[in-house]
N, C-alpha and C positions, 0 to 999 in steps of 0.2 A: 504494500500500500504506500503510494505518497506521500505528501504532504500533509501534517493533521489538524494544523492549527492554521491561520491566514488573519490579517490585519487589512482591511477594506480601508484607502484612506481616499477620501473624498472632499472636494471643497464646497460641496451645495447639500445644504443641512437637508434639503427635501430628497435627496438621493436617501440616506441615510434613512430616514426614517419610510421609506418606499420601499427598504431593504429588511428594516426590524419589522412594520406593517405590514397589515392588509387595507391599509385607507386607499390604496393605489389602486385595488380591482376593478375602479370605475372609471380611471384615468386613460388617457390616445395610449398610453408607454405601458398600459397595463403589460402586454406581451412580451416586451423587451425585461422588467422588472421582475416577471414571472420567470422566464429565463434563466436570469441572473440568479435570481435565487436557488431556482433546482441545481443549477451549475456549482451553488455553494453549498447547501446540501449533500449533494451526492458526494463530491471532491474532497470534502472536508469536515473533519467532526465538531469545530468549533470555529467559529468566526467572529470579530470583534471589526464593526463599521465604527470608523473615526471620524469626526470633519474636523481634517488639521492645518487648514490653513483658507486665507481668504481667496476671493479669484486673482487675486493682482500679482500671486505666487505661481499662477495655471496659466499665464499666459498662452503658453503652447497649444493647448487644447481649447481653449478659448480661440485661438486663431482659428485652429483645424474647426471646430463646430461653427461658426460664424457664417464662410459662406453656405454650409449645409440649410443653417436655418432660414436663410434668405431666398433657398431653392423652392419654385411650387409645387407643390407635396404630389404633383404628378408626374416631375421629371424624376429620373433613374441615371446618377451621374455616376461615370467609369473614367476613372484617372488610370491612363497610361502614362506611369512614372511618377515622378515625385514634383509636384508644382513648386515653382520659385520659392513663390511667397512662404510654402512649407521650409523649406529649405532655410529661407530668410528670418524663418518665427525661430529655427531650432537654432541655429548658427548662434544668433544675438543673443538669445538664452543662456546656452551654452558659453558665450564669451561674459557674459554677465554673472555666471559661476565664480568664474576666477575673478574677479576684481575684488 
């Protein structure tokens, strides 16, 4: 067996509690969050969701989900490769480490 313990760390309190809940059953994300959970479930005998930091720490992922939300929710977008601006979010990040 794998792994037995995992530490979910998350910067959006409603992740978290979407994760400890069932408030979420009625929610668009219900299906991704049901997911997520079986995935935690199965994988793992004990799990501990955190929110350890604000978004101004997530920049990265905050980029990457940005143009997604802006997408209408009937386009179906396929990246060949790695977009600039991806490239550009991680680079600065990454240089913004070391300082």
């Amino acid at each position: 067996m794998g792994v037995q313990y995992i530490c979910v760390e998350t910067d959006a309190s409603l992740v978290k509690v979407a994760l400890e809940d069932d408030e979420y059953r009625l929610s668009a994300t219900r299906g991704v969050i049901t997911e997520q959970k079986l995935l935690l479930n199965s994988e793992f005998s004990a799990c501990n969701i955190r929110v350890v930091c604000n978004r101004d720490c997530n920049k990265v992922a905050h980029g990457l989900a940005t143009p997604g939300c802006n997408l209408p929710s009937s386009l179906r977008t396929v990246w060949d490769g790695v977009p600039d601006s991806v490239e550009d979010l991680v680079t600065n990040n990454l240089a913004g480490s070391y300082e």
